[in-house]
C-alpha positions as CSV (number, residue, x, y, z in Angstrom):
1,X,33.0,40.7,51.0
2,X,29.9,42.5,50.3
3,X,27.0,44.5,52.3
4,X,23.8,44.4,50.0
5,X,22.2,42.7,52.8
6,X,23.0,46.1,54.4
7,X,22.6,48.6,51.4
8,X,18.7,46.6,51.5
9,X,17.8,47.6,54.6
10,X,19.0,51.1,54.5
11,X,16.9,51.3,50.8
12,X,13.7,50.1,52.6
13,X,14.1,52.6,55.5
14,X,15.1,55.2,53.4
15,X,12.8,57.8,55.0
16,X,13.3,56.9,58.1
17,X,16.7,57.0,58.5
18,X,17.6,61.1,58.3
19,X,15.1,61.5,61.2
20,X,16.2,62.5,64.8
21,X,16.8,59.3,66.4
22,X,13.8,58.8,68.8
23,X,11.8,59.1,65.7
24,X,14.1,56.5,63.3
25,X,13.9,54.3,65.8
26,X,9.7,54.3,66.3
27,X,9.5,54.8,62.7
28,X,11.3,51.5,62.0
29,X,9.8,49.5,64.5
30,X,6.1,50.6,63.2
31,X,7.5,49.3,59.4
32,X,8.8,46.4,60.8
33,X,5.7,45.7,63.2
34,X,4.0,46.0,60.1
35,X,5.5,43.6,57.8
36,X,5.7,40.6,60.5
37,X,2.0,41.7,60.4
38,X,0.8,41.0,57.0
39,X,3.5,38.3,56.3
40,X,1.6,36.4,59.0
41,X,-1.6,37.3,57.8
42,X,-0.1,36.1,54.4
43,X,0.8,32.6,55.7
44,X,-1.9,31.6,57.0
45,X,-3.4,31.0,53.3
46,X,-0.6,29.0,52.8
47,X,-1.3,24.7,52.5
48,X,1.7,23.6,50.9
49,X,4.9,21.8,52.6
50,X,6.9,24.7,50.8
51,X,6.7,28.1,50.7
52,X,4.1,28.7,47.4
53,X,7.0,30.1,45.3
54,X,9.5,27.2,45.7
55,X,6.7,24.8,45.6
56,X,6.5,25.9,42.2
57,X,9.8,26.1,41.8
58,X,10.3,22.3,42.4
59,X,7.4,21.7,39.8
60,X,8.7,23.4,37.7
61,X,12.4,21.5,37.9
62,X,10.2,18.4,37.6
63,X,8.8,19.9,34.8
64,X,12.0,20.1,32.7
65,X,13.9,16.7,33.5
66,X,11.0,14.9,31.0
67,X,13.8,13.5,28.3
68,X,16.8,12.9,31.2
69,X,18.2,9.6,31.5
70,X,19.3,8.7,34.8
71,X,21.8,6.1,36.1
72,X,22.7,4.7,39.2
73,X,26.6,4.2,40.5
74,X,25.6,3.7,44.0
75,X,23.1,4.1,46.7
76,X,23.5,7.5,46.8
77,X,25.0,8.9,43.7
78,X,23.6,9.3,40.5
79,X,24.3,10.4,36.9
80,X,21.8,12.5,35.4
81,X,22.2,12.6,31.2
82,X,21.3,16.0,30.5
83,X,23.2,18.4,28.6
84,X,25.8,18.9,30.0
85,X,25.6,15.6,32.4
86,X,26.0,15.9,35.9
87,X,26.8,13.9,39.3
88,X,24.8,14.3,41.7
89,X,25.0,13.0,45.5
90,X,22.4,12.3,47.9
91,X,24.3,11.5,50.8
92,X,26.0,14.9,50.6
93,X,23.4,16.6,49.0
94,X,25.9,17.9,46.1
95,X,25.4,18.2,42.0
96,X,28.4,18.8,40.3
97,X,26.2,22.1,38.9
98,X,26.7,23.5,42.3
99,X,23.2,24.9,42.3
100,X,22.3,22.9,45.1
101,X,25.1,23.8,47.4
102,X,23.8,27.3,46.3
103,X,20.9,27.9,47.2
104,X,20.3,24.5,50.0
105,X,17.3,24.2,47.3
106,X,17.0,21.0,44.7
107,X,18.0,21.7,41.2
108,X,16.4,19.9,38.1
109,X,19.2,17.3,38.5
110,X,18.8,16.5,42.4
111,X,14.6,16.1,42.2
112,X,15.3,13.8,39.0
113,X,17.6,11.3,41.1
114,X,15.6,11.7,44.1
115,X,12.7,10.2,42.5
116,X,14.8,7.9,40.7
117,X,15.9,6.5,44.4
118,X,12.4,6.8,45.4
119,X,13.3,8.8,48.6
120,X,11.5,12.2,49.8
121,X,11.9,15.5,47.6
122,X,11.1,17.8,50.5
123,X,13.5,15.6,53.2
124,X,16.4,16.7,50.6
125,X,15.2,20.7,50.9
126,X,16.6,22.7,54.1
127,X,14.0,23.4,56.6
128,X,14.1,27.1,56.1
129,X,12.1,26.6,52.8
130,X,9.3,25.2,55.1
131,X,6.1,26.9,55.4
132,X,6.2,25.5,58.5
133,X,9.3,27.6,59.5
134,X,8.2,30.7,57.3
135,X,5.1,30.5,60.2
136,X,7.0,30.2,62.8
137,X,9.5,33.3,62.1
138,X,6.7,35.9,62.2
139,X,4.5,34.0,65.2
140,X,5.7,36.4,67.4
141,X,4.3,40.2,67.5
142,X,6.0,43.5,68.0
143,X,3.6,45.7,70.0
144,X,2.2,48.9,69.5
145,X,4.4,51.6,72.3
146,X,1.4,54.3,73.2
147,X,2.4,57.2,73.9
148,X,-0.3,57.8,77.0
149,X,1.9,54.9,78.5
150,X,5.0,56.0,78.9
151,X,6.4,57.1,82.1
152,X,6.4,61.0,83.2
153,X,9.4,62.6,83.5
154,X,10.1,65.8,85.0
155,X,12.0,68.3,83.6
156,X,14.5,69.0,85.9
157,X,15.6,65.1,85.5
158,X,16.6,65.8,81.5
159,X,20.0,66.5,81.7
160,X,21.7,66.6,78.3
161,X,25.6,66.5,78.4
162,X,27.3,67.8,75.5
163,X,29.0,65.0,73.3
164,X,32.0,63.2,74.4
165,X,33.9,62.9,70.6
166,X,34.4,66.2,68.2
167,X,32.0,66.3,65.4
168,X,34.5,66.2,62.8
169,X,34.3,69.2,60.0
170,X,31.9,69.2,56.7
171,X,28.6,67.3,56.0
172,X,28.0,63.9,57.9
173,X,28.6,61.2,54.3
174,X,25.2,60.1,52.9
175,X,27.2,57.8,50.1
176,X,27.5,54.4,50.8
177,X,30.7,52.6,51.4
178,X,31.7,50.0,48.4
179,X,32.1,46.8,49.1
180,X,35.6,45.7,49.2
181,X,36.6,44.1,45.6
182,X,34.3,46.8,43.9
183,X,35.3,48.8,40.9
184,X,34.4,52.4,41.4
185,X,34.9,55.0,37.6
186,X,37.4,57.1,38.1
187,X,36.9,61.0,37.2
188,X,39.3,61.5,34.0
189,X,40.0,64.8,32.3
190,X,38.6,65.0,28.6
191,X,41.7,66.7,27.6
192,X,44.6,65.6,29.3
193,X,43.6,62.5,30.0
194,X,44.6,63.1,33.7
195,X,42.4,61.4,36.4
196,X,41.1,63.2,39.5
197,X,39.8,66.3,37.7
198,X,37.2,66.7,34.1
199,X,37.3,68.5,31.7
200,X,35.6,71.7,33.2
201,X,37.8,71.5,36.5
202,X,40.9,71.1,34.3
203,X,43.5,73.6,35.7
204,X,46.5,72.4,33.4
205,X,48.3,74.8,30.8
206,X,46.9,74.8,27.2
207,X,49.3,73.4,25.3
């Protein structure tokens, strides 16, 4: 429905992306070989089960269920008293404030009734919220591609062929696409009223 996760990429290569295409791509694999870089560097002064900010986060939901009451309806689902009072289920790790479906995190509701059953807090959070994981996602290295190492080529081999499709007329877009659903301001005239046109562009008779 959407492509921020797109549009956030593109933002963070921003630079990189209007270069010739040899150079895009060696330009985003050094930014990328850097940031699996210093996020690993990063992690290793990590000693929490959690990732440091939703460790606090979970304090901090601890933090604000002081006055809750909580009851039990059965092994697995709970009533938490807060304002407004909510369901929430172990079993199917759901609140009826949805957050937790949300976000595969505990809300303030779902840590309260956990440790009202007495079971784990962090067996009830996914595994990607791991520091354990986070670790293990930037183990791996991307290496450096010098350019004394790559293969000779001559000349004579480097045959560019012209392009198969017809670069079509005007300036390649730069804009990005909206998402589907989005509302995009229309250009209305100032003095007709008319959309398409503004004021300035107005071509219309003066009445």
């Amino acid at each position: 429905m959407h492509s921020n996760v797109a549009e956030s990429f593109n933002s963070w290569i921003r630079q990189a992306r209007h270069l010739p295409t040899t150079k895009m791509i060696d330009s985003i694999r050094l930014k990328i070989m850097d940031l699996m870089s210093r996020r690993r560097e990063q992690a290793k002064k990590w000693n929490t089960f959690l990732c440091p900010e939703m460790d606090s986060t979970l304090v901090n939901a601890l933090k604000s269920r002081r006055t809750w009451l909580v009851s039990r309806s059965s092994d697995h689902v709970f009533e938490v008293q807060s304002r407004p009072s909510v369901s929430v289920d172990l079993l199917n790790r759901t609140c009826s404030c949805y957050q937790w479906q949300l976000n595969g995190f505990l809300c303030a509701h779902a840590a309260t009734a956990i440790q009202k059953s007495g079971d784990d807090l962090y067996a009830h959070v996914e595994p990607f919220y791991y520091t354990s994981k986070f670790k293990d996602c930037y183990t791996e290295s991307i290496y450096p591609i010098p350019t004394v190492e790559k293969p000779l080529v001559a000349m004579d081999d480097l045959v560019v062929l012209p392009s198969i499709c017809k670069k079509p007329p005007g300036r390649p877009r730069k804009n990005r696409i909206p998402s589907r659903g989005e509302k995009i301001r229309r250009v209305q005239c100032g003095r007709y009223e008319k959309y398409g046109h503004n004021r300035k562009t107005c071509k219309e008779a003066l009445s």
